[in-house]
C-alpha positions, 0 to 999 in steps of 0.5 A: 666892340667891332669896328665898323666894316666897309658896306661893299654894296653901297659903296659900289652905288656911290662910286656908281653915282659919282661916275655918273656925275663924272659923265656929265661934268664933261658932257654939260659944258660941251653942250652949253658951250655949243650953245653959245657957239649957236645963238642965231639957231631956233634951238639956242635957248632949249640947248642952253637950257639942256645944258644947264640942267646937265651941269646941275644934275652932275651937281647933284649926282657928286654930292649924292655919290659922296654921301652915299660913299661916306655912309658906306664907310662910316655908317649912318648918322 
């Protein structure tokens, strides 16, 4: 019996992907904030907005590069 081998490639994708969602956990909430800093603007409510749907998709990006990281190294269910 073999033990299971790390898959190199796909563990390069998760790591890719939770860089990904690295990124936009910083870049998100600079952007909501500065939403808030603006609300006379005209653009207030789509920055907010903008914002909102960063932070949700970093959400997203850490847990899809989770389980892409545990998938490299466990295998699929």
């Amino acid at each position: 019996m073999e033990p299971n081998r790390t898959n190199k490639e796909l563990l390069g994708k998760g790591v890719q992907r939770m860089a990904i969602a690295l990124i936009f956990m910083f870049i998100s909430p600079v952007i909501i904030h500065s939403a808030f800093k603006n609300q006379d603007h005209p653009l207030y409510i789509p920055i907010l907005i903008l914002g909102l749907i960063g932070a949700g998709f970093a959400i997203f990006m850490a847990f899809k590069g989770i389980r892409t990281i545990m998938e490299s190294m466990f295998g699929k269910r």
